[in-house]
DRENVO-461801 format. One line per 3 residues: number of its first residue (from 1); their letters; for each residue z, x, y of C-alpha. Coordinates in Angstrom, 3 decimals, padded with zeros to 6 digits, always signed. Each point is the difference from the previous one (the first is absolute). Example, Ala and Ser with C-alpha at 12.3 -4.5 7.8 and 13.67 -1.06 7.14 Angstrom:
! residues 2
1	as	+007.800 +012.300 -004.500 | -000.660 +001.370 +003.440
***
This chain:
! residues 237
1	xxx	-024.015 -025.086 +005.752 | -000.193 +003.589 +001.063 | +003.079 +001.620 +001.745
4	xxx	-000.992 +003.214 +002.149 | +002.427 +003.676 -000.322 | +000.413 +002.242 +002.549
7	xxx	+001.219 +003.644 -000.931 | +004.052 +000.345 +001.078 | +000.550 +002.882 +002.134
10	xxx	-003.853 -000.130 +001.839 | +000.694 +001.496 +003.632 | -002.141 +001.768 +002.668
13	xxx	-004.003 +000.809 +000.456 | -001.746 +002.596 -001.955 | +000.831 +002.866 +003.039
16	xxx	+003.953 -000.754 -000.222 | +000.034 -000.006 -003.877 | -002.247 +003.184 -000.348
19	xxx	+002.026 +001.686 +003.435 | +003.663 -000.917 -002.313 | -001.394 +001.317 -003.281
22	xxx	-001.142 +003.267 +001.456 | +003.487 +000.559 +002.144 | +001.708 -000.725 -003.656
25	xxx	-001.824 +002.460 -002.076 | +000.438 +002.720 +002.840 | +004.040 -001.074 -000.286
28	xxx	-000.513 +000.724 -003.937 | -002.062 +003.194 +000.520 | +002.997 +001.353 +002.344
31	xxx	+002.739 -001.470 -002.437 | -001.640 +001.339 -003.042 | -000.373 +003.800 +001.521
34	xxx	+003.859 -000.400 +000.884 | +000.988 -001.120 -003.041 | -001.590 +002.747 -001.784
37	xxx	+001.106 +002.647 +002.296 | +003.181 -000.722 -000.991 | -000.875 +000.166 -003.562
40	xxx	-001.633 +003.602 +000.171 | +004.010 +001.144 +001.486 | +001.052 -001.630 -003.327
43	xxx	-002.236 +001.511 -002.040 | +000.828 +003.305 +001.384 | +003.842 -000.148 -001.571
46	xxx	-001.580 -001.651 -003.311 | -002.844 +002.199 -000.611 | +001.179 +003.600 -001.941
49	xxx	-000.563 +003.071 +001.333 | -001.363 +003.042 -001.632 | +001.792 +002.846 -000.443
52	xxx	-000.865 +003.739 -000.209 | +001.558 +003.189 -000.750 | -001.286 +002.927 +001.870
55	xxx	-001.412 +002.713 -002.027 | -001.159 +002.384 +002.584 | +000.342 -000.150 +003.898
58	xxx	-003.009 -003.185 +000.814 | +000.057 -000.702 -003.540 | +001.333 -002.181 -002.357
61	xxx	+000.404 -001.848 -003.619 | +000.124 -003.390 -000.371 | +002.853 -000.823 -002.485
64	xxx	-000.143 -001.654 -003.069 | -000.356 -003.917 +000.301 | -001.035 +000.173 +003.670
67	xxx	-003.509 -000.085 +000.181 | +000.719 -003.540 -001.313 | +001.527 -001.094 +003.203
70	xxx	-003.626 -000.047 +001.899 | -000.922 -003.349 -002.088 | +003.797 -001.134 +000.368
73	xxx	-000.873 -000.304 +003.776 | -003.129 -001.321 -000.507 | +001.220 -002.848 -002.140
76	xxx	+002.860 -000.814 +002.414 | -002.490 +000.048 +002.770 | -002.191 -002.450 -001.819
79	xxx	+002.795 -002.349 -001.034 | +001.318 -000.392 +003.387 | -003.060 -001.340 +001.035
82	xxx	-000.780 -001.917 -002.113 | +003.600 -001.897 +000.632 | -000.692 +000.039 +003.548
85	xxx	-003.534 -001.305 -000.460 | +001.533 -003.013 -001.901 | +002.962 -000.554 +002.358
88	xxx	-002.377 +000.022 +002.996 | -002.343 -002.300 -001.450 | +002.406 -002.401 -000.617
91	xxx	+001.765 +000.180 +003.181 | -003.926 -000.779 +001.382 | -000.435 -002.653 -002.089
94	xxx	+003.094 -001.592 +001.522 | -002.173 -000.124 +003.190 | -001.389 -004.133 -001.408
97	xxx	-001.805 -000.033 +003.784 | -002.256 +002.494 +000.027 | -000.825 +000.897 -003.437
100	xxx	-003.537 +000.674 -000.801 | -002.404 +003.371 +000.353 | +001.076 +001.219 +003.310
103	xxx	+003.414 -000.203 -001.577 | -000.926 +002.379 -003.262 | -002.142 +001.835 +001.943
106	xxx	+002.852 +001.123 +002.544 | +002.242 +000.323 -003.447 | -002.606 +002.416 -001.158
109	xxx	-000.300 +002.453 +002.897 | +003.335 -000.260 +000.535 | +000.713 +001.235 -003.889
112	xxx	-002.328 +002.701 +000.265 | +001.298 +001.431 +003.432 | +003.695 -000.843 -001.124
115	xxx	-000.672 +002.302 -003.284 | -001.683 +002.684 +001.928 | +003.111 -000.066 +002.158
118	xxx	+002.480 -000.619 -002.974 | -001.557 +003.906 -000.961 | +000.073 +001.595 +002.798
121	xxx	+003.746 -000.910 +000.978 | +000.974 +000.521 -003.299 | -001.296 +003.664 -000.206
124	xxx	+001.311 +000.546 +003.501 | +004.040 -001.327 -001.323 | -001.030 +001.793 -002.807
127	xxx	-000.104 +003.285 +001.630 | +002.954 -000.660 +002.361 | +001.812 -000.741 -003.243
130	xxx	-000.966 +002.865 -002.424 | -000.918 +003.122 +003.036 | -001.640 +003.188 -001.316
133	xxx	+001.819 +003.072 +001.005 | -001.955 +002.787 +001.554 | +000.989 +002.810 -002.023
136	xxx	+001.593 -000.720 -003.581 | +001.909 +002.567 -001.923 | -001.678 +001.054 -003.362
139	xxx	+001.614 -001.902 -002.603 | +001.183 -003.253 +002.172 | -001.169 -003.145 -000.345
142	xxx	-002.343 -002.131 +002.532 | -000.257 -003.882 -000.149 | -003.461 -000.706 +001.400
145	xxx	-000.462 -003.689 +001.674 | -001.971 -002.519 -002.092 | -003.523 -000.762 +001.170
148	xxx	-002.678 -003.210 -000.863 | -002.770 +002.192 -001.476 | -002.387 -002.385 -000.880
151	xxx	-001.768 -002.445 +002.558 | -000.276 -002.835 -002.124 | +003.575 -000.815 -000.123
154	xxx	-000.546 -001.029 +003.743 | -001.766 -002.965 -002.073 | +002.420 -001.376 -001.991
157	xxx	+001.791 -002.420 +002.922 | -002.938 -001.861 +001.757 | -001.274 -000.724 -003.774
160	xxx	+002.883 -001.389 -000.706 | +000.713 -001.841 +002.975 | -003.262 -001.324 +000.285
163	xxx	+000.119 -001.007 -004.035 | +002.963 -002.018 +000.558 | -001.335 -001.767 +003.123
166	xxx	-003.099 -000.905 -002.368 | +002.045 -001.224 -002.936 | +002.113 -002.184 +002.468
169	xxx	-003.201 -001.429 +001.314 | -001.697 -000.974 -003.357 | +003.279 -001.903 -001.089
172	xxx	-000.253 -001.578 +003.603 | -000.442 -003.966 -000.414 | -000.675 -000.437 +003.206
175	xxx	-003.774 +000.537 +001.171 | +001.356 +001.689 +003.840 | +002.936 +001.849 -001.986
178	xxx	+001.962 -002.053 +001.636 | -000.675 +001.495 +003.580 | -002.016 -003.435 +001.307
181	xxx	-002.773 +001.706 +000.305 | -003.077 -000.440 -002.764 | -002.467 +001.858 +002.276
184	xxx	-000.057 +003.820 -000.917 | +000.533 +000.772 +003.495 | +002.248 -003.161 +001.806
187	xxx	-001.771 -002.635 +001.614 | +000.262 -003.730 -000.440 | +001.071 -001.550 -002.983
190	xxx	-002.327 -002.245 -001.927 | +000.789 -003.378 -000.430 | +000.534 -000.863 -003.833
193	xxx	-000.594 -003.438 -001.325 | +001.876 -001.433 -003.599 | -000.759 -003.310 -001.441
196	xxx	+003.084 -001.994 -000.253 | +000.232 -003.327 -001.292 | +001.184 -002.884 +002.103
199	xxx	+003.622 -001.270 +000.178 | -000.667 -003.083 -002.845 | -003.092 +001.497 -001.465
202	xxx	-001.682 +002.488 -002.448 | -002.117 +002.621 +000.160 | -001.002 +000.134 -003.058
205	xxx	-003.379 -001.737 -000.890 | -000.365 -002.659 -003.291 | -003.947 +000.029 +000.453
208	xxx	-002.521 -003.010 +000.476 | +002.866 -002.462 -001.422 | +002.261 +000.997 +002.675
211	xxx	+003.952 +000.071 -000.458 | +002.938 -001.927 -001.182 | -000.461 -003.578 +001.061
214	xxx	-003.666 +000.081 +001.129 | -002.045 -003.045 +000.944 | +003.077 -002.661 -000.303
217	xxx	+001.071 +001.496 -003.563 | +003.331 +000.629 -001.192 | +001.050 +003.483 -001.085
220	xxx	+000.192 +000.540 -003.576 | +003.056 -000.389 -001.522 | +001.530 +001.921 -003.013
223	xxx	+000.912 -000.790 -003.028 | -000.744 -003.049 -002.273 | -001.287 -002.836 +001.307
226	xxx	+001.567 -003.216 +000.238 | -000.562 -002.549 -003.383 | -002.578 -002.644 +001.842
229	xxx	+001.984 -002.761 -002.206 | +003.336 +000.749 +001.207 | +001.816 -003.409 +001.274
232	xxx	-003.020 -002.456 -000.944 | +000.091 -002.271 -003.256 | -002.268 +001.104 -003.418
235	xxx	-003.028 -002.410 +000.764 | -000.681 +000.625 -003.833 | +003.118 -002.196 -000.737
***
């Protein structure tokens, strides 16, 4: 007998599923970007500034052990992305409805704008935190605000993010990733059918001499069999 499965959680047409996907990834585009705004203001008291001693009047030295404070910045810059790239994809993947590519693809944009933004407030806090005077005295020293110098840190949190989402999905059991959805883009669920046996029979097939008991037989037992002679008289005495 075959027993029919609908997917749990099916609900709405194509438009309504498609219309609530796209208002969720523009929530996680907007959620991401704040998330990593806030971020660039913390990288700005983490990352090390570089100081200088002035030389000569628009001119300075960079002092021993300093220069090394560029790729200090860098590397904090990096590593804060790629912890908020793995706490926003998980918060995402929280999101059971409306996982799927509009989902990722909204995480995505969102990472890339949010690190974009993550390095521009950053460098602003940065130079509210460390200001450069106008006019230094020879011989004083002048801490000069950290800065992302290479553009390919900006890539570090939607690689992540998106990594993680992809991981998550291959160790998925569920065929819709658990959203109740196994078209790409919503729509109806499919109809599933499983072969189930009946309540007092088998599934499973014994071939052309059929099962346990077939045409009038007995089952087989186990065991010995009985002694034919048991309880009758030796007709040899």
């Amino acid at each position: 007998m075959a027993t029919g499965f609908t997917a749990p959680g099916a609900s709405g047409t194509r438009a309504e599923v498609l219309r609530r996907e796209r208002r969720a990834a523009a929530l996680v585009v907007a959620g991401v970007t704040v998330v990593s705004a806030v971020a660039g203001v913390a990288w700005a008291f983490l990352a090390p500034a570089e100081r200088l001693v002035v030389v000569e009047p628009d001119r300075g030295s960079v002092l021993t052990g300093e220069s090394a404070h560029q790729f200090d910045a860098l590397a904090v810059f990096v590593l804060a992305g790629m912890v908020i790239g793995v706490l926003t994809a998980a918060a995402v993947w929280r999101w059971r409805r409306v996982r799927g590519p509009i989902l990722l693809g909204g995480l995505v944009v969102g990472s890339l704008l949010g690190a974009f933004v993550m390095r521009l407030v950053g460098e602003a806090a940065a130079e509210v935190l460390h200001p450069r005077p106008e006019n230094p005295a020879v011989g004083s020293i002048v801490a000069f605000a950290p800065t992302v110098s290479a553009w390919q840190a900006l890539i570090a949190q939607p690689l992540v993010a998106t990594l993680v989402v992809l991981i998550w999905s291959a160790l998925s059991v569920a065929d819709d990733l658990g959203s109740g959805q196994f078209q790409p883009f919503g729509g109806e669920d499919p109809r599933r059918g499983l072969l189930a046996p009946g309540p007092y029979g088998s599934a499973i097939s014994y071939g052309p001499y059929g099962g346990p008991g077939a045409n009038g037989g007995s089952a087989p037992g186990f065991g010995p069999a009985p002694y034919e002679g048991a309880g009758r008289g030796n007709p040899d005495r």
